[in-house]
N, C-alpha and C positions, 0 to 999 in steps of 0.2 A: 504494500500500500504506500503511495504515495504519501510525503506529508502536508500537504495542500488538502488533501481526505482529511485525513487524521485531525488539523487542526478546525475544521468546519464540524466533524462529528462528534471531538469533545466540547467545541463551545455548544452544541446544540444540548448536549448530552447534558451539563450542567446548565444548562437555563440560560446563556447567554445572548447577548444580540450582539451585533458586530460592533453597532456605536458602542454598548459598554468595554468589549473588548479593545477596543480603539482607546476607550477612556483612561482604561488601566495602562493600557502601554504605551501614552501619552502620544497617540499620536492621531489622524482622523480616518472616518469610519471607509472612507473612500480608501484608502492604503492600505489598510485592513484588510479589505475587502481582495484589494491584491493580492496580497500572501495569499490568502485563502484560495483565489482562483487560479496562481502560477504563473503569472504574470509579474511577478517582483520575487523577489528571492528575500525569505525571512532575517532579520539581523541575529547575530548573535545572541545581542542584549534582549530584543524582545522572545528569544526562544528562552532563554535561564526564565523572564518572567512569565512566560507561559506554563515554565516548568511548576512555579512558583504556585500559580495564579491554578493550576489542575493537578497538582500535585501528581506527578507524572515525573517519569524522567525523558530525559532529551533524545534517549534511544527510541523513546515507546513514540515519541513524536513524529521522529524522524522516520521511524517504521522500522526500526531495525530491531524491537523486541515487539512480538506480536502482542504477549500482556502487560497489562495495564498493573504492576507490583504495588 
């Protein structure tokens, strides 16, 4: 899996909307919206607070551990 997936189906998964996710990683909903689609390439930073933010790790993100530990 892709992590363009991954990142769309844990924010859904926890209740989020794209603007709040935007909120949190200070940046806007439109950029966001980026990542999510593959269109932009995720920054470091806002992966650690993704990791943060879904308590996950950056492998499960990235798709390179199927579960979610």
């Amino acid at each position: 899996m892709d992590y363009t997936k991954r990142l769309r189906e844990l924010r859904i998964a926890n209740g989020y909307t794209q603007a709040e996710i935007a909120f949190l990683l200070h940046t806007r909903q439109e950029q966001y919206s980026k990542y999510e689609s593959g269109k932009r390439e995720l920054p470091i930073k806002h992966l650690i607070s993704l990791c943060m933010i879904y308590r996950v790790s950056s492998d499960y993100i990235l798709g390179l551990d199927k579960f979610n530990k």
